[in-house]
N, CA, C and O atoms as a GROMACS GRO file, in nm:
protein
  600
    1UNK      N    1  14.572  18.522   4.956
    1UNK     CA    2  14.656  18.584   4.857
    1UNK      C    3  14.707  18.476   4.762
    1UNK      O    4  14.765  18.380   4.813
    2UNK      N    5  14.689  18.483   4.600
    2UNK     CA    6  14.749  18.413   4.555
    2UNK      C    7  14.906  18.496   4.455
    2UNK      O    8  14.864  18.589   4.385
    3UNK      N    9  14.993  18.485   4.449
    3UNK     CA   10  15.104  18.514   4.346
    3UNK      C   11  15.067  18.484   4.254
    3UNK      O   12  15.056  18.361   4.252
    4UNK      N   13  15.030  18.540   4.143
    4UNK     CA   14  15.055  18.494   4.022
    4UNK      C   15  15.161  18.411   3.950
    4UNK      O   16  15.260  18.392   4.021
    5UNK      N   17  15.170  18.351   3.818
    5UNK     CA   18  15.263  18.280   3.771
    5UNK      C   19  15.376  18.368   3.734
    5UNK      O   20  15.489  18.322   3.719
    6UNK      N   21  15.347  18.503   3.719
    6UNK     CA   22  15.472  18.618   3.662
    6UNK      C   23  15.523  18.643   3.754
    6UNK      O   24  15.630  18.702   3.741
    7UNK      N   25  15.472  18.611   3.902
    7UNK     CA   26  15.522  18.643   4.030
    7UNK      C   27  15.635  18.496   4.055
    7UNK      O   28  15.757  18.504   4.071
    8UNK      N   29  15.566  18.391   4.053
    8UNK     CA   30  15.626  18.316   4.050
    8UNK      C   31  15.787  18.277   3.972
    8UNK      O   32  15.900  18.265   4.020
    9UNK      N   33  15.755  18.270   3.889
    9UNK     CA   34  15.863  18.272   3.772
    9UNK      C   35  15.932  18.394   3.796
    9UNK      O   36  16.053  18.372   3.797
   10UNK      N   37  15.906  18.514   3.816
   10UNK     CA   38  16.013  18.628   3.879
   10UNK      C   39  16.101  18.589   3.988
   10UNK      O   40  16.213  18.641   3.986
   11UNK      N   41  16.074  18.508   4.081
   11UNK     CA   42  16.135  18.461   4.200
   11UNK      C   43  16.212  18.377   4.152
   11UNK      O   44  16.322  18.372   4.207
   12UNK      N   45  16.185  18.265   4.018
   12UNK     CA   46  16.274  18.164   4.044
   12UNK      C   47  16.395  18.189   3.931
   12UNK      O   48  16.499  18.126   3.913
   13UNK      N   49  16.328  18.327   3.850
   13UNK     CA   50  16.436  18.360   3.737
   13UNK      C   51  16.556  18.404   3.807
   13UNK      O   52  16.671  18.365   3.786
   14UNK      N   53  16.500  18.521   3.924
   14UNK     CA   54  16.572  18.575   4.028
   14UNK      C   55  16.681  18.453   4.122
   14UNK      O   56  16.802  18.474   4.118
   15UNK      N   57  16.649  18.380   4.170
   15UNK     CA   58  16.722  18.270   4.185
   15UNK      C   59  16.827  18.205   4.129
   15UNK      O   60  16.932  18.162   4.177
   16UNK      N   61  16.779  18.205   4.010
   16UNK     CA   62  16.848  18.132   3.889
   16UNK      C   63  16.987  18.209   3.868
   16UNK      O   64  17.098  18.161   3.844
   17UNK      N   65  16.941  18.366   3.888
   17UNK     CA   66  17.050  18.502   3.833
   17UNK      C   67  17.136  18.484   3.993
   17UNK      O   68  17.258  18.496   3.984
   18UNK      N   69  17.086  18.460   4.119
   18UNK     CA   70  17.137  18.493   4.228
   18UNK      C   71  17.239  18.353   4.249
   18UNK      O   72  17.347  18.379   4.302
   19UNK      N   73  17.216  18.199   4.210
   19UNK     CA   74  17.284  18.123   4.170
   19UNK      C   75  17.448  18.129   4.138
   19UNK      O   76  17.542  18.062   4.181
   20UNK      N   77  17.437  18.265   4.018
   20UNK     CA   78  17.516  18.251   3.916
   20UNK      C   79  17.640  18.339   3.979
   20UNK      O   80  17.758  18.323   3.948
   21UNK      N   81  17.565  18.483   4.120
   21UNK     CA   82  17.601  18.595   4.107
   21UNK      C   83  17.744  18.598   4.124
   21UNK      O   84  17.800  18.536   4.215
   22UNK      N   85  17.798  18.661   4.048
   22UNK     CA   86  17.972  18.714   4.101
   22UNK      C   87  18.047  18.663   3.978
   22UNK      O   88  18.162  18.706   3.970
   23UNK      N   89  17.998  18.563   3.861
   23UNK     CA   90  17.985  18.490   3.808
   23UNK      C   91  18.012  18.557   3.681
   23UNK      O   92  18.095  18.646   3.664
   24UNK      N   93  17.932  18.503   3.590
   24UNK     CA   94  17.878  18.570   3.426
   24UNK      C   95  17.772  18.578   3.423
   24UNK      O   96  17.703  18.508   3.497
   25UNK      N   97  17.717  18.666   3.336
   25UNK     CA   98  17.561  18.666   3.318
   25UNK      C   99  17.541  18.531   3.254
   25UNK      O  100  17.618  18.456   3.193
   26UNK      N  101  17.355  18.518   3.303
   26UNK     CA  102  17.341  18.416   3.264
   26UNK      C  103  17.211  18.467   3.148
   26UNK      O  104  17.135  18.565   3.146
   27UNK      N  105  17.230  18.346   3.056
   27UNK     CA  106  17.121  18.365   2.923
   27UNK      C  107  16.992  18.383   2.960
   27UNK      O  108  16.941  18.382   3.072
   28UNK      N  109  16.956  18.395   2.874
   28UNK     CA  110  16.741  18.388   2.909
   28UNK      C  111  16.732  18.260   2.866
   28UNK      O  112  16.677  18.191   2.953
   29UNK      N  113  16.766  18.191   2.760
   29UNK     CA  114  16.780  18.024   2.746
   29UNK      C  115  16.784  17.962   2.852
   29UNK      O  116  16.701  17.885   2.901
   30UNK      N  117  16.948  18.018   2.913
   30UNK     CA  118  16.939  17.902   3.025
   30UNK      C  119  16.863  17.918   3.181
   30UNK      O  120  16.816  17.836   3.260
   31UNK      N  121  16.873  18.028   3.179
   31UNK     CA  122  16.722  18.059   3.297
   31UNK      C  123  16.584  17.961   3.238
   31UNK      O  124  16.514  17.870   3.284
   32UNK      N  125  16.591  18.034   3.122
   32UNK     CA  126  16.410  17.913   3.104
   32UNK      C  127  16.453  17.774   3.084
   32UNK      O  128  16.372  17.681   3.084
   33UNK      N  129  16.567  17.759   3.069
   33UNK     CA  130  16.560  17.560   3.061
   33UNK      C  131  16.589  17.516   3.247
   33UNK      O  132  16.526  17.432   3.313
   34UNK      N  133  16.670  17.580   3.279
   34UNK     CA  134  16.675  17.582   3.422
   34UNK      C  135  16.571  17.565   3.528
   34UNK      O  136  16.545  17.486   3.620
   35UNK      N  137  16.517  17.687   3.469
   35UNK     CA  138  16.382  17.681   3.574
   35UNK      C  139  16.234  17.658   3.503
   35UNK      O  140  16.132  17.709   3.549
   36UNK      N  141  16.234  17.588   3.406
   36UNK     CA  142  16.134  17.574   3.320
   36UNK      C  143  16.016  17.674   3.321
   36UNK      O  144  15.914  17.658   3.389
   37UNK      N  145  16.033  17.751   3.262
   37UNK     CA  146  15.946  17.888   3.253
   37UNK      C  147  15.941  17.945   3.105
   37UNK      O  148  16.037  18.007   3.060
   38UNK      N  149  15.841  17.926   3.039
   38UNK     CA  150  15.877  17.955   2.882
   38UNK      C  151  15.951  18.063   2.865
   38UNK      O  152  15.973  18.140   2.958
   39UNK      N  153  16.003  18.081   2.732
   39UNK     CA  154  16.047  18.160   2.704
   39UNK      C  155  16.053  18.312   2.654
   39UNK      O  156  16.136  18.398   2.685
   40UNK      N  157  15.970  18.320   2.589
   40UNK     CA  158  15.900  18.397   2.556
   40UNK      C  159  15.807  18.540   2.723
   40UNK      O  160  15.810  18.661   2.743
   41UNK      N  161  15.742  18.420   2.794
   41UNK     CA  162  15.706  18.458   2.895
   41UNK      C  163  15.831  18.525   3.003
   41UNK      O  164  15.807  18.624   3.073
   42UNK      N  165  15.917  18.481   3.004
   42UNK     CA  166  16.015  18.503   3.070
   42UNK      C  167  16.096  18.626   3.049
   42UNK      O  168  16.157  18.696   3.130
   43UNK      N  169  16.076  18.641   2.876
   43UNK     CA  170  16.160  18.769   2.806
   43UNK      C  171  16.072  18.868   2.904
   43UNK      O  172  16.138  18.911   2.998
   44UNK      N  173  15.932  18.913   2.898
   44UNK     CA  174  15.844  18.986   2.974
   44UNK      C  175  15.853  18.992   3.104
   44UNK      O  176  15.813  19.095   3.159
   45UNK      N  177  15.908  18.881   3.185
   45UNK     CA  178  15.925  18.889   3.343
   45UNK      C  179  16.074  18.963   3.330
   45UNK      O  180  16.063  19.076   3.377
   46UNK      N  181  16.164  18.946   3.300
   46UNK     CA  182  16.275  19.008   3.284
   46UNK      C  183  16.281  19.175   3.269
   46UNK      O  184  16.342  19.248   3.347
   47UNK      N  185  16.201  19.224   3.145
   47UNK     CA  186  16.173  19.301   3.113
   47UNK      C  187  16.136  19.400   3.259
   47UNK      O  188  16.186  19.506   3.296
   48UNK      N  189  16.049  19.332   3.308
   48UNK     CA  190  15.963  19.420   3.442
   48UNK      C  191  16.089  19.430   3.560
   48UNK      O  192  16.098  19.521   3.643
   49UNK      N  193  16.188  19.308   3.545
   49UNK     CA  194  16.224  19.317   3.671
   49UNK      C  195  16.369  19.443   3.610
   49UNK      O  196  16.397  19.536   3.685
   50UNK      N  197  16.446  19.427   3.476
   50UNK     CA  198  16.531  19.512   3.452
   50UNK      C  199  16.414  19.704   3.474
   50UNK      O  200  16.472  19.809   3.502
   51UNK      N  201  16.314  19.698   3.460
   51UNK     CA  202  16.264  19.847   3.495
   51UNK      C  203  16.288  19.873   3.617
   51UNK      O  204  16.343  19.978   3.652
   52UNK      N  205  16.236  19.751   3.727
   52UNK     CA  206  16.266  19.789   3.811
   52UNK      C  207  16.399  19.791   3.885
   52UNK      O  208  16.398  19.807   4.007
   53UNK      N  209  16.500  19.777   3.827
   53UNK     CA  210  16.684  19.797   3.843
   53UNK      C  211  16.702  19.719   3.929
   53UNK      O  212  16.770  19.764   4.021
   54UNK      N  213  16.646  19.544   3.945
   54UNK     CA  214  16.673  19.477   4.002
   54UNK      C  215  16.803  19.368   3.921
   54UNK      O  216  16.895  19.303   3.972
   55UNK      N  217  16.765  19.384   3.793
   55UNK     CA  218  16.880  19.297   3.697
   55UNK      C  219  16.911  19.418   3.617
   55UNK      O  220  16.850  19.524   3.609
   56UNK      N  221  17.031  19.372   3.555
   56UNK     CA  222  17.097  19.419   3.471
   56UNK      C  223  17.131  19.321   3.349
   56UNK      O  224  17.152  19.199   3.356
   57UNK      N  225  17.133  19.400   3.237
   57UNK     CA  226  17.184  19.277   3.120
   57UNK      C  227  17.328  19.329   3.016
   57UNK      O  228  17.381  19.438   3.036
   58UNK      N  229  17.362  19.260   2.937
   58UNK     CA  230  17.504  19.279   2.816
   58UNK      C  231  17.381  19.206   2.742
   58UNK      O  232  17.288  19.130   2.769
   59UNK      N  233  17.445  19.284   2.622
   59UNK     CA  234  17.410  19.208   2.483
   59UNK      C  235  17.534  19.149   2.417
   59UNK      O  236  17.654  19.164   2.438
   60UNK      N  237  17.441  19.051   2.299
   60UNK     CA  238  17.571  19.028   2.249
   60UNK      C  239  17.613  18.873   2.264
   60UNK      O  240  17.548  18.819   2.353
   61UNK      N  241  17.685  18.806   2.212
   61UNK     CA  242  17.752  18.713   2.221
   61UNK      C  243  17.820  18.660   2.422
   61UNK      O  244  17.917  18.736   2.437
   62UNK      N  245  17.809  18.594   2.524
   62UNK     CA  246  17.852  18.594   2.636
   62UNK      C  247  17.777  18.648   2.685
   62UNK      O  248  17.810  18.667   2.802
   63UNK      N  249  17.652  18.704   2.653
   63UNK     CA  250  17.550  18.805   2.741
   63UNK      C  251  17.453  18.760   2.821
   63UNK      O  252  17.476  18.647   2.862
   64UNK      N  253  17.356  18.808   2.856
   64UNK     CA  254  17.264  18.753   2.925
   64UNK      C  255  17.217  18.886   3.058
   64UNK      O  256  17.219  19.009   3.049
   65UNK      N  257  17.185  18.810   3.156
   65UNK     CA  258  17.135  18.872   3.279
   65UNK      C  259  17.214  18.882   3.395
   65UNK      O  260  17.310  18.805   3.398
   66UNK      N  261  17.201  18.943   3.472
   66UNK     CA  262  17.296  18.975   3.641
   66UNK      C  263  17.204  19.046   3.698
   66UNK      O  264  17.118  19.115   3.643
   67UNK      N  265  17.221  19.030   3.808
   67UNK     CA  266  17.178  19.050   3.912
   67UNK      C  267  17.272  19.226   3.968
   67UNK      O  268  17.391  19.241   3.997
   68UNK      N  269  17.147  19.346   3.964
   68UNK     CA  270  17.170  19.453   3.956
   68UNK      C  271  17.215  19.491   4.157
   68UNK      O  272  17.233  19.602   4.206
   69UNK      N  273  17.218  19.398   4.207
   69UNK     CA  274  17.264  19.405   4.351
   69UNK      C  275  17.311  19.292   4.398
   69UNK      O  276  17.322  19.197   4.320
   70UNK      N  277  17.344  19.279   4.521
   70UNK     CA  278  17.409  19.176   4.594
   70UNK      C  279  17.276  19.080   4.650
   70UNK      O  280  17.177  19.130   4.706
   71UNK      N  281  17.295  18.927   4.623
   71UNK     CA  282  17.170  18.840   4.679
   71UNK      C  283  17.098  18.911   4.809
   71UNK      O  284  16.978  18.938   4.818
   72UNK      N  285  17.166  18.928   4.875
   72UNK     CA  286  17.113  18.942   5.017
   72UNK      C  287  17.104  19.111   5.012
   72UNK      O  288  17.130  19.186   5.106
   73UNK      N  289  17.062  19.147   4.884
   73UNK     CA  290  17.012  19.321   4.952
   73UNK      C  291  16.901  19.345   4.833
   73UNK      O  292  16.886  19.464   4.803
   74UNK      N  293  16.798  19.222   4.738
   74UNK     CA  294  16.742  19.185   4.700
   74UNK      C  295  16.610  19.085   4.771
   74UNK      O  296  16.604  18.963   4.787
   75UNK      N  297  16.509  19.196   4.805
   75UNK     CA  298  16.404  19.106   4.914
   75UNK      C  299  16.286  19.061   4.764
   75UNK      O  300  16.272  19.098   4.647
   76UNK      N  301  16.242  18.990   4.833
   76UNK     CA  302  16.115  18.872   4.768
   76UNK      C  303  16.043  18.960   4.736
   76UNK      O  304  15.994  18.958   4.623
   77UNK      N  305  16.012  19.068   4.830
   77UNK     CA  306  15.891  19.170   4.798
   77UNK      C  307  15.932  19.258   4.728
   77UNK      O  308  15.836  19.326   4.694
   78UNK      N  309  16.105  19.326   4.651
   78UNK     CA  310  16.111  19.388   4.556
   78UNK      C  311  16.049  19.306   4.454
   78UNK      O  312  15.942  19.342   4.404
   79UNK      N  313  16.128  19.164   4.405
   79UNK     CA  314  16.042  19.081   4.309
   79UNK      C  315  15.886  19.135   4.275
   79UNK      O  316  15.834  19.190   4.178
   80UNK      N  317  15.842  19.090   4.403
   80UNK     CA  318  15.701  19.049   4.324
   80UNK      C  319  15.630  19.161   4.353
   80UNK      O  320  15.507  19.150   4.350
   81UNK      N  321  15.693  19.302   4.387
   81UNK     CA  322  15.630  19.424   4.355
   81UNK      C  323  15.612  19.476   4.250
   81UNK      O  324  15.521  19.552   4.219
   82UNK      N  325  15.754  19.413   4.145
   82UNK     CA  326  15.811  19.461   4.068
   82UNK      C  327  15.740  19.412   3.931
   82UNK      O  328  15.761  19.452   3.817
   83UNK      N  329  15.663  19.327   3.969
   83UNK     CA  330  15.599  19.242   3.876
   83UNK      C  331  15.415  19.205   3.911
   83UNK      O  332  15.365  19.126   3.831
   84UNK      N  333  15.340  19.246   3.999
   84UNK     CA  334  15.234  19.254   4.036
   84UNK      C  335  15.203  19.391   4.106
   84UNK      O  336  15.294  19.468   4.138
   85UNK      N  337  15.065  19.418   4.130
   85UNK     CA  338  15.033  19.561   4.183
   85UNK      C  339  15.049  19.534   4.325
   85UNK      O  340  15.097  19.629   4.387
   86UNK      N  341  15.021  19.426   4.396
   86UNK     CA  342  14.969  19.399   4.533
   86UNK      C  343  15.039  19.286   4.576
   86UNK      O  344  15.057  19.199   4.492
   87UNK      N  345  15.099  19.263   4.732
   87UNK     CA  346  15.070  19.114   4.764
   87UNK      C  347  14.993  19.169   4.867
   87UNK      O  348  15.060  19.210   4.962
   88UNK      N  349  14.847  19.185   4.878
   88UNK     CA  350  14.784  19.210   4.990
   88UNK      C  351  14.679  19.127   4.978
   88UNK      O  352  14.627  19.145   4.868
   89UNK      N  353  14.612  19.024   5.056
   89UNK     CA  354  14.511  18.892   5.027
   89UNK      C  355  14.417  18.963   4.965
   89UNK      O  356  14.394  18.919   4.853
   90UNK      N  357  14.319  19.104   5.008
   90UNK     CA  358  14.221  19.149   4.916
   90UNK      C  359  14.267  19.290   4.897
   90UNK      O  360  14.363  19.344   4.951
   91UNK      N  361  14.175  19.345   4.803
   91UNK     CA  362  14.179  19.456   4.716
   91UNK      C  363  14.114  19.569   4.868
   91UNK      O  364  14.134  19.690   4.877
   92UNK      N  365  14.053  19.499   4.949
   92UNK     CA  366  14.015  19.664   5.060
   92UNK      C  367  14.143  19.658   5.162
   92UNK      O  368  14.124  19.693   5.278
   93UNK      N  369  14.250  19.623   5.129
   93UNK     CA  370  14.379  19.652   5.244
   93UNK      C  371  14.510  19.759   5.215
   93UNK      O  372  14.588  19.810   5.296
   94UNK      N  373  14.501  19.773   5.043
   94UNK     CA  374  14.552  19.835   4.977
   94UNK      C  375  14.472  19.985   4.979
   94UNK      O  376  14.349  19.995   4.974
   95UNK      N  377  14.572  20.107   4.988
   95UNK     CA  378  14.464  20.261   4.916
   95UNK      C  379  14.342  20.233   4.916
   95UNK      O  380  14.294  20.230   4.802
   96UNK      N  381  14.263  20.208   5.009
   96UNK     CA  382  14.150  20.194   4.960
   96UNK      C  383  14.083  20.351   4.978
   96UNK      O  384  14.105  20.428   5.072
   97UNK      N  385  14.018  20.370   4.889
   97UNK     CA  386  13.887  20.462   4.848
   97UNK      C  387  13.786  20.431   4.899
   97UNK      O  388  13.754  20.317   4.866
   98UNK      N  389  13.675  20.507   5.006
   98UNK     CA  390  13.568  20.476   5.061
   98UNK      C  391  13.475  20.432   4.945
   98UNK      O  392  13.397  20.336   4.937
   99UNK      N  393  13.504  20.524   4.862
   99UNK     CA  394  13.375  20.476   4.682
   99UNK      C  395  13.392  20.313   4.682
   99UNK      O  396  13.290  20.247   4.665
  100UNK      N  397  13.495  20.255   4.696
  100UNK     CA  398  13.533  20.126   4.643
  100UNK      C  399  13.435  20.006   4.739
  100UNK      O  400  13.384  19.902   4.697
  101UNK      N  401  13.432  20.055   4.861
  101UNK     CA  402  13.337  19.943   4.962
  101UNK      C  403  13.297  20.015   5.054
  101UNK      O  404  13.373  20.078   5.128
  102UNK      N  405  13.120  20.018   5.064
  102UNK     CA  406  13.079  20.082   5.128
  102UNK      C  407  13.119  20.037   5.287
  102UNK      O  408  13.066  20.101   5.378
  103UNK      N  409  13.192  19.952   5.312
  103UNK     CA  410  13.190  19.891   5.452
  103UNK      C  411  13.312  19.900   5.549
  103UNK      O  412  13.343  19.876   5.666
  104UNK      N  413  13.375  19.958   5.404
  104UNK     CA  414  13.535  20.031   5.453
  104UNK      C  415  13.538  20.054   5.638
  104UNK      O  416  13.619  19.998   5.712
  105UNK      N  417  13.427  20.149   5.685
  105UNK     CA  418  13.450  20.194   5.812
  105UNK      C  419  13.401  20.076   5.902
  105UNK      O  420  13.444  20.087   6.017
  106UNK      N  421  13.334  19.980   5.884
  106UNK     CA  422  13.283  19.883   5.947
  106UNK      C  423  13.318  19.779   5.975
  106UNK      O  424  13.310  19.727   6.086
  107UNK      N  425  13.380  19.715   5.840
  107UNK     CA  426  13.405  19.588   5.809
  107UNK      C  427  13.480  19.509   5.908
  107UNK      O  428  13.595  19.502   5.865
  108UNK      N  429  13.469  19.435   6.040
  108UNK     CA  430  13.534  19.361   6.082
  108UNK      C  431  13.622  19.243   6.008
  108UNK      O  432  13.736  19.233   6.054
  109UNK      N  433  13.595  19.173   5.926
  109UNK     CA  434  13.670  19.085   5.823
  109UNK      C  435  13.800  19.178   5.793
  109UNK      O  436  13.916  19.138   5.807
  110UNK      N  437  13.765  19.310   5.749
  110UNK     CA  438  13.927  19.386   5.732
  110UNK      C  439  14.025  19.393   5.787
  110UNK      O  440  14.141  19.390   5.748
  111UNK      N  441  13.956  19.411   5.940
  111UNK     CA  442  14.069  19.354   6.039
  111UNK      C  443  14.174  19.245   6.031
  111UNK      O  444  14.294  19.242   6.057
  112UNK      N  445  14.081  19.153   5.984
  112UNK     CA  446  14.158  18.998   5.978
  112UNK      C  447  14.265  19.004   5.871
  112UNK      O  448  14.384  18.973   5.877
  113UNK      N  449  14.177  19.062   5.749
  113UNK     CA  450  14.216  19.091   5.609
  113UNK      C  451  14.397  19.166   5.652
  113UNK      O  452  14.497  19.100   5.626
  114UNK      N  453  14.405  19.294   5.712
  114UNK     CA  454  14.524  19.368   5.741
  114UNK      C  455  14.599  19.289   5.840
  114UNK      O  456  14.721  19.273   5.837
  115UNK      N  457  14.540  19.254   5.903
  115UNK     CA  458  14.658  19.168   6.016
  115UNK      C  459  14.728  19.036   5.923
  115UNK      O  460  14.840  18.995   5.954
  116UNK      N  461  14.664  18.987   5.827
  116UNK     CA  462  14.712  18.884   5.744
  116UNK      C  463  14.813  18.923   5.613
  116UNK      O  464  14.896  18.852   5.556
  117UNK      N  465  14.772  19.070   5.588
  117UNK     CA  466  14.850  19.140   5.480
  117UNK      C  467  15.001  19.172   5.569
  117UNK      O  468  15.107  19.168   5.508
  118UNK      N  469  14.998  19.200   5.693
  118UNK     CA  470  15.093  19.235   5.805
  118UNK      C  471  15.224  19.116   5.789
  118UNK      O  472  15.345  19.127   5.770
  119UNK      N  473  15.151  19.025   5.802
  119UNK     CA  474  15.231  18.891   5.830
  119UNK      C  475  15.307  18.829   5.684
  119UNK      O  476  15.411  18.763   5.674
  120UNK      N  477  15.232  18.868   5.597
  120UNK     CA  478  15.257  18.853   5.425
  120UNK      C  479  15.390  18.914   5.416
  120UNK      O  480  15.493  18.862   5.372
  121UNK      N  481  15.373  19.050   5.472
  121UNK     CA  482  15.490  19.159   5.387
  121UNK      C  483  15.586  19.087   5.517
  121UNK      O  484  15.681  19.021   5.475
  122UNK      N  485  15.573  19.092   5.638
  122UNK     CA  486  15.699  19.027   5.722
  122UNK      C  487  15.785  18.962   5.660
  122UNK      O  488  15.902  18.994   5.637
  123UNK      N  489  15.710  18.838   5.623
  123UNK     CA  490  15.817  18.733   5.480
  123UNK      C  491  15.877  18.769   5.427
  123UNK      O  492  16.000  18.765   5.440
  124UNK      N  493  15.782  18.846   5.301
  124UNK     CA  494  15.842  18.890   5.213
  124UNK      C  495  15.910  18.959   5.200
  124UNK      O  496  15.974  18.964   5.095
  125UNK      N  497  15.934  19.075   5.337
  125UNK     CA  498  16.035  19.177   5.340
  125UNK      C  499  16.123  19.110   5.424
  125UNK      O  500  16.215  19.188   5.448
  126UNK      N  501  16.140  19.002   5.483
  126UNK     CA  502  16.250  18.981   5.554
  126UNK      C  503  16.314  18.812   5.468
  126UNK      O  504  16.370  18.717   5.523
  127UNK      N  505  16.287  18.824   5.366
  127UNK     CA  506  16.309  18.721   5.323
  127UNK      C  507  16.427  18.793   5.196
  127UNK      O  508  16.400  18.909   5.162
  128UNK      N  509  16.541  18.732   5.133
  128UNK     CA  510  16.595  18.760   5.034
  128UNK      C  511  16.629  18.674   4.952
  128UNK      O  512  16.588  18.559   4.968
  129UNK      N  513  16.704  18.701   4.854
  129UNK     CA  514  16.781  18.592   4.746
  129UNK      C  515  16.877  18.499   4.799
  129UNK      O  516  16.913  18.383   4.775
  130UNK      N  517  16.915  18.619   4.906
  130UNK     CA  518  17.051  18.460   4.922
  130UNK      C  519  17.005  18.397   4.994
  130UNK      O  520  17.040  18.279   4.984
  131UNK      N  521  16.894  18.431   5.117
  131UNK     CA  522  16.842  18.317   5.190
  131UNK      C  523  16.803  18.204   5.101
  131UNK      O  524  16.858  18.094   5.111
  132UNK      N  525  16.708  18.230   5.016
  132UNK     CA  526  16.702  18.110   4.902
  132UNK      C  527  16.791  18.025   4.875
  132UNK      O  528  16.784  17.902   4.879
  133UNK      N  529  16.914  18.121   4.834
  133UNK     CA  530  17.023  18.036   4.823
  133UNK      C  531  17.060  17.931   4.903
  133UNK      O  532  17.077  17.815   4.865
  134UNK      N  533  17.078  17.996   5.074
  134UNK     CA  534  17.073  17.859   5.140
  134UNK      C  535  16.979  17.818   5.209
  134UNK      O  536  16.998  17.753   5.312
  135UNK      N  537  16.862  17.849   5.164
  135UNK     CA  538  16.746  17.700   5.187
  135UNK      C  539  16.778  17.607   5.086
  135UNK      O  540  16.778  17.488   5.121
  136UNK      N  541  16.805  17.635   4.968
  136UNK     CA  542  16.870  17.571   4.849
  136UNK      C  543  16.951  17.422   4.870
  136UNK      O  544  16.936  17.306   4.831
  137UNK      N  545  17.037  17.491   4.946
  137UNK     CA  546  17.144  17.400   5.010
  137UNK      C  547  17.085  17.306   5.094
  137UNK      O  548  17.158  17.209   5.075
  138UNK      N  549  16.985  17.265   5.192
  138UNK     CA  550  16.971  17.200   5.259
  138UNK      C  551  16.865  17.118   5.209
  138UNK      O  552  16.822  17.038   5.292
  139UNK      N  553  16.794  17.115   5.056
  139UNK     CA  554  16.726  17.013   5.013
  139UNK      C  555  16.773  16.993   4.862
  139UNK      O  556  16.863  17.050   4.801
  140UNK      N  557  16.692  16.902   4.823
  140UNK     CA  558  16.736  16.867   4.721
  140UNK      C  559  16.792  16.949   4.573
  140UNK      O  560  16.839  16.916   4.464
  141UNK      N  561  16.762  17.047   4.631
  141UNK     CA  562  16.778  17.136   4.535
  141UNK      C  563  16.925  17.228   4.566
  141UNK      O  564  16.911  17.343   4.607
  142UNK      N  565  17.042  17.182   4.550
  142UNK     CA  566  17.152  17.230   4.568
  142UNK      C  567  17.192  17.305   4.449
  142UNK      O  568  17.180  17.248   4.340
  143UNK      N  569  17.239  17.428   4.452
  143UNK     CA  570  17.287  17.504   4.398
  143UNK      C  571  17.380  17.421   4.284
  143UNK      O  572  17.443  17.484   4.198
  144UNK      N  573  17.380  17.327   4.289
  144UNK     CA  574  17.444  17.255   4.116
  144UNK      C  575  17.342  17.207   4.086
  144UNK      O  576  17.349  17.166   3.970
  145UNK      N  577  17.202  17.180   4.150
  145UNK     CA  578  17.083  17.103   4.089
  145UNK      C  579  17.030  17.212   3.980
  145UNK      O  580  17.036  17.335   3.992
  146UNK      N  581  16.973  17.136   3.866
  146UNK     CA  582  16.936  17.235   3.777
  146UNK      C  583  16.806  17.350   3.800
  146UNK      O  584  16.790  17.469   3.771
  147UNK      N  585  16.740  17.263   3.858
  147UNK     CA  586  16.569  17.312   3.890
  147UNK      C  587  16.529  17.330   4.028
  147UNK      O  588  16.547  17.244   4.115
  148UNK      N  589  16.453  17.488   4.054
  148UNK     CA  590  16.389  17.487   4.171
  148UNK      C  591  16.241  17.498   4.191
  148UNK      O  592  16.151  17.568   4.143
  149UNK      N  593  16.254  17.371   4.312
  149UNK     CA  594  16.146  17.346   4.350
  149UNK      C  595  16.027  17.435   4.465
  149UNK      O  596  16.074  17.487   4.566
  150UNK      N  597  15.951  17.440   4.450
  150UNK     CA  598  15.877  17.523   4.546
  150UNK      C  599  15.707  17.445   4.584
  150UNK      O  600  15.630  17.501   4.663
   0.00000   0.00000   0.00000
């Protein structure tokens, strides 16, 4: 399985907002200088994640982004659902349609394929924002550091 970069950058914009939370909103400026993620690109990751009512924004002068829930009731796998079709390593673990691979009923590799998609969503569903937060804390990357590393 790879994440994409919109996946990526969703997680660390998300971060950036979970950082701030309780706080003020924070800009789209300072999210992309923060977490170095263009800008432009970022307006579009935002975009996907406010559809999916994970952020919230103000306009306006003092405006910016927030975080539409509490860190810790925000999982990894809303993110990057919210912003990709799949985190499943291949395309036959998802809905699959017998039309799509004739080997659907056969395929031993699928096995491997679903038991690995199994272990994927574990993470990602048991993983949240604020945990980030404090893995945060225990390396170099402390919640006053500007940039996160991954």
């Amino acid at each position: 399985m790879k994440i994409s970069t919109k996946g990526r950058y969703g997680v660390r914009a998300m971060f950036e907002l979970a950082k701030n939370y309780g706080s003020y909103p924070v800009s789209v400026k300072t999210i992309s200088q923060n977490q170095e993620i263009p800008l432009s690109y970022l307006e579009q990751i935002l975009n996907g994640l406010h559809r999916a009512k994970l952020v919230r924004s103000i306009r306006g002068p003092g405006g910016g982004f927030f975080l539409a829930k509490k860190p810790e009731d925000i999982r990894i796998i809303d993110i990057i659902l919210a912003l990709e079709e799949s985190v499943s390593p291949v395309f036959c673990v998802d809905k699959l349609e017998e039309n799509q691979c004739k080997y659907v009923k056969s395929c031993v590799a699928r096995l491997l394929w679903k038991k690995l998609d199994k272990k994927i969503r574990e993470v990602l569903e048991g993983t949240t924002l604020k945990d980030l937060c404090e893995w945060a804390k225990g390396t170099s990357n402390t919640l006053e550091h500007e940039h996160m590393f991954y």
